[in-house]
TIRO-2110 file (N, C-alpha, C; in Angstrom, 1 decimal):
// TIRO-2110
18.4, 147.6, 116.3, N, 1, A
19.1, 148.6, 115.5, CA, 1, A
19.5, 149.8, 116.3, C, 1, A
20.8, 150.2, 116.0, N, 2, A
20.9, 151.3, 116.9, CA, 2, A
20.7, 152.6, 116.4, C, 2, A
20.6, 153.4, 117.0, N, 3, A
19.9, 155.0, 116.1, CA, 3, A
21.1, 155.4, 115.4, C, 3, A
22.2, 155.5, 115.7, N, 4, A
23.3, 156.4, 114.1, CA, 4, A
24.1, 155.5, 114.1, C, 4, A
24.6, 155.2, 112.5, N, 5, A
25.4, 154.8, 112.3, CA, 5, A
27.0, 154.5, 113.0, C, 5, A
27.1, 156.0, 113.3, N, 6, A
28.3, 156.0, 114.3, CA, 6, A
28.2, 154.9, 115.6, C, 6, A
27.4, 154.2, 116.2, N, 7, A
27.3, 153.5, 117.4, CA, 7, A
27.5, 152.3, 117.0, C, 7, A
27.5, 151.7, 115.7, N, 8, A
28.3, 150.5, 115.7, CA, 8, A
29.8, 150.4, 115.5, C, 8, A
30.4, 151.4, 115.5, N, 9, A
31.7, 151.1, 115.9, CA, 9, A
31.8, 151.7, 116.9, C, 9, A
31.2, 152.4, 118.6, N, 10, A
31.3, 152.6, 119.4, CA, 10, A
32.4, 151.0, 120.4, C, 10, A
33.0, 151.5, 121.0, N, 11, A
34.1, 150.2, 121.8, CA, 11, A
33.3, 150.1, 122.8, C, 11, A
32.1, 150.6, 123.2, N, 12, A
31.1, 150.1, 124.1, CA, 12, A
29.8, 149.3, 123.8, C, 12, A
29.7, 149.3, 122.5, N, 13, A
29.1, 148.5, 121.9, CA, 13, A
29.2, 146.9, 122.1, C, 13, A
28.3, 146.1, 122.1, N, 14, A
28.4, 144.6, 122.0, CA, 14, A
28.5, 143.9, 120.9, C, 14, A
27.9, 144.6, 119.2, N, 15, A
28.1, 144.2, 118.1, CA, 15, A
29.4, 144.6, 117.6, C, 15, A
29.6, 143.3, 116.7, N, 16, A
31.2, 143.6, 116.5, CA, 16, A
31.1, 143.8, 114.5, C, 16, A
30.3, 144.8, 114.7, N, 17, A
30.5, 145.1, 113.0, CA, 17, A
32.2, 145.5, 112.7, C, 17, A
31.9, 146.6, 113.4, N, 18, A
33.5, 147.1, 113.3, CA, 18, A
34.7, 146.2, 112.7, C, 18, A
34.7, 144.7, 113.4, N, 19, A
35.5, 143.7, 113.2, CA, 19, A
35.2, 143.1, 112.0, C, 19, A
34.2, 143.5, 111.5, N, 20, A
33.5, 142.9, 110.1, CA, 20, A
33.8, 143.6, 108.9, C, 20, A
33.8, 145.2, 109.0, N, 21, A
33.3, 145.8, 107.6, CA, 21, A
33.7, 146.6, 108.1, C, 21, A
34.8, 147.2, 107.5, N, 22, A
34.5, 149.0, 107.8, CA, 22, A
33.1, 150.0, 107.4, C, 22, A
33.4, 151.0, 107.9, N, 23, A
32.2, 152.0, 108.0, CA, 23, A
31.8, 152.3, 106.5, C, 23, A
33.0, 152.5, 105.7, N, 24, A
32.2, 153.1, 104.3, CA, 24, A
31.2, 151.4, 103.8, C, 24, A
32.1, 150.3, 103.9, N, 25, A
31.2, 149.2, 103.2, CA, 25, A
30.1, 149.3, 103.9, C, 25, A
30.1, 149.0, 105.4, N, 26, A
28.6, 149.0, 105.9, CA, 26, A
27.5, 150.2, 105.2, C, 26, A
28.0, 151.5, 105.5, N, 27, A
27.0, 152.3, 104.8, CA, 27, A
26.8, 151.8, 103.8, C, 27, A
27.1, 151.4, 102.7, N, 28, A
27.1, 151.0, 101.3, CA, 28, A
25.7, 150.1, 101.2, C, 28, A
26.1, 148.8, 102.1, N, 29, A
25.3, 147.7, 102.6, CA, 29, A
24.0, 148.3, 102.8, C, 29, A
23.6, 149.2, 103.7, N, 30, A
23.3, 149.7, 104.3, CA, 30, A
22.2, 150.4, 103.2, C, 30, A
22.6, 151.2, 102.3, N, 31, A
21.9, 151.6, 101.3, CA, 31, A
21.6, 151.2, 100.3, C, 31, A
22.1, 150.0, 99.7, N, 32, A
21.3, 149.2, 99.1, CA, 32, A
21.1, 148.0, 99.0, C, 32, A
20.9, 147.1, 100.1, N, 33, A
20.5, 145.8, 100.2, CA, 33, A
19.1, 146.4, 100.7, C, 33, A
18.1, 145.6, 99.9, N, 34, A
16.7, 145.7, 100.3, CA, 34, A
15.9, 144.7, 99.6, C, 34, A
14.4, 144.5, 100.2, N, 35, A
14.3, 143.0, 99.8, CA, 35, A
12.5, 143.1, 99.6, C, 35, A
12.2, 144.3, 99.5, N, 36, A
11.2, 144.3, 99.9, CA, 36, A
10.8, 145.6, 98.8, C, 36, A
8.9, 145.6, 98.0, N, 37, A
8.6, 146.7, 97.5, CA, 37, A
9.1, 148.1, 98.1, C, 37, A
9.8, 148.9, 97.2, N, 38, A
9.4, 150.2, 97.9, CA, 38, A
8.6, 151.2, 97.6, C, 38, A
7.4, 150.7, 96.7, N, 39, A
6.4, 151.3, 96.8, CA, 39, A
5.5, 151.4, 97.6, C, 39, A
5.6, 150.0, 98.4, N, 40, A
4.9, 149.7, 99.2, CA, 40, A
5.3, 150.3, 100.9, C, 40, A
6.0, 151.2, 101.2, N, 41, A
7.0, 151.7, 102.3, CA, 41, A
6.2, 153.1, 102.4, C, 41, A
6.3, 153.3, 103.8, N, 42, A
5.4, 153.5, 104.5, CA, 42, A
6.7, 155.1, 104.7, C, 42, A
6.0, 156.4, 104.6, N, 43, A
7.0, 157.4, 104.2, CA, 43, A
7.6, 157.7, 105.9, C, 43, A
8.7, 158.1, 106.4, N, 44, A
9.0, 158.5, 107.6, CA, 44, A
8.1, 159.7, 108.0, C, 44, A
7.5, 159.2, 109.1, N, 45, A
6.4, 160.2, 109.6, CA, 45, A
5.6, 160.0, 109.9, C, 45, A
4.8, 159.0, 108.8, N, 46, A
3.9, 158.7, 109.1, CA, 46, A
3.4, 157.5, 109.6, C, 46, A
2.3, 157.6, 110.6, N, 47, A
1.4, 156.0, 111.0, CA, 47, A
2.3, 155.1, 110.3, C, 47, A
3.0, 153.5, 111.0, N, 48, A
3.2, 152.2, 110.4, CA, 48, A
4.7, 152.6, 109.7, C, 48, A
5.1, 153.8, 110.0, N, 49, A
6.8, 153.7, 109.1, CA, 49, A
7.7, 153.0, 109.8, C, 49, A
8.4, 152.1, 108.9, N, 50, A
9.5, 150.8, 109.4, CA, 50, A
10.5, 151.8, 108.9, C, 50, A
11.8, 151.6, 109.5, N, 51, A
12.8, 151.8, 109.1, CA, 51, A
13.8, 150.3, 108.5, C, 51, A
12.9, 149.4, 108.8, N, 52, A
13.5, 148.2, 108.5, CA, 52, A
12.8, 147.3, 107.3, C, 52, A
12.0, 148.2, 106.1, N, 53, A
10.6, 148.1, 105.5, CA, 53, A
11.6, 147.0, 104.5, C, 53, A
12.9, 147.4, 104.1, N, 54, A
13.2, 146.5, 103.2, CA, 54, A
13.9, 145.3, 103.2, C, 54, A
14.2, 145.4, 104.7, N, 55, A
14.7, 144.1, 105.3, CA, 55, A
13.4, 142.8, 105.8, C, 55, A
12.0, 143.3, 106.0, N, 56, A
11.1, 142.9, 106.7, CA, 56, A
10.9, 141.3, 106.1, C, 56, A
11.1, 141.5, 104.3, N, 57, A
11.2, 139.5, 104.3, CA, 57, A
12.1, 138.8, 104.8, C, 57, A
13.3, 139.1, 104.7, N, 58, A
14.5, 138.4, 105.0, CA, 58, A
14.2, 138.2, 106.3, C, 58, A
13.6, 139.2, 107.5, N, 59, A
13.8, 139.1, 109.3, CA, 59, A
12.4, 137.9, 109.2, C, 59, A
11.7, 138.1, 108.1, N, 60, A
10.6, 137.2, 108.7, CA, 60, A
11.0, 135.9, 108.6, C, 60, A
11.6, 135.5, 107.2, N, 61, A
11.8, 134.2, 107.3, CA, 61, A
13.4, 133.6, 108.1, C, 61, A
13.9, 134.8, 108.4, N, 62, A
14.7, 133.9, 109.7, CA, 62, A
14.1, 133.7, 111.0, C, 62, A
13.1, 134.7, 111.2, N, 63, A
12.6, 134.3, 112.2, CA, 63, A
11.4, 133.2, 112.4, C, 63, A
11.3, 133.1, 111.2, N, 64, A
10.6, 131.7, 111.0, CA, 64, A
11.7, 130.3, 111.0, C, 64, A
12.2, 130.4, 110.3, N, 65, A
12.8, 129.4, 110.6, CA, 65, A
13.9, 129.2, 112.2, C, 65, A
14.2, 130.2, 112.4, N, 66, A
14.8, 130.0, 114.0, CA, 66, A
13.6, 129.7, 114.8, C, 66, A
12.7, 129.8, 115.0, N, 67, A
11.4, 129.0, 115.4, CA, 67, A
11.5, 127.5, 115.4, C, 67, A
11.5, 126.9, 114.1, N, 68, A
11.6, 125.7, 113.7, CA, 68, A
12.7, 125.2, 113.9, C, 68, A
14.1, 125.8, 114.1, N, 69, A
15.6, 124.6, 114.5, CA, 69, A
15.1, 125.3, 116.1, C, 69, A
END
């Protein structure tokens, strides 16, 4: 993940969101696809804070299954 938004549409960048989505849909995306309790999210600051808390099912189970293919 890259730290500001602005760096995925950087032309030095290797991800090609840009080619994908403009900036306002990504932010959109961005703020509310989430997959995961957010009660359970860990506040920024403190010990164990993900920035990626609500994405964390979805990365597990792909990363489980890209394991297995």
């Amino acid at each position: 993940m890259l730290p500001e938004l602005r760096h995925y549409w950087s032309s030095d960048n290797l991800l090609a969101v840009a080619n994908l989505v403009t900036k306002t849909g990504f932010k959109k995306l961005t703020e509310n696809i989430h997959c995961n309790d957010n009660t359970k999210a860990v506040s920024r600051g403190e010990a164990g804070y993900n920035r990626l808390h609500k994405l964390w099912p979805v990365i597990d189970a792909l990363n489980s299954r890209l394991k297995e293919v």
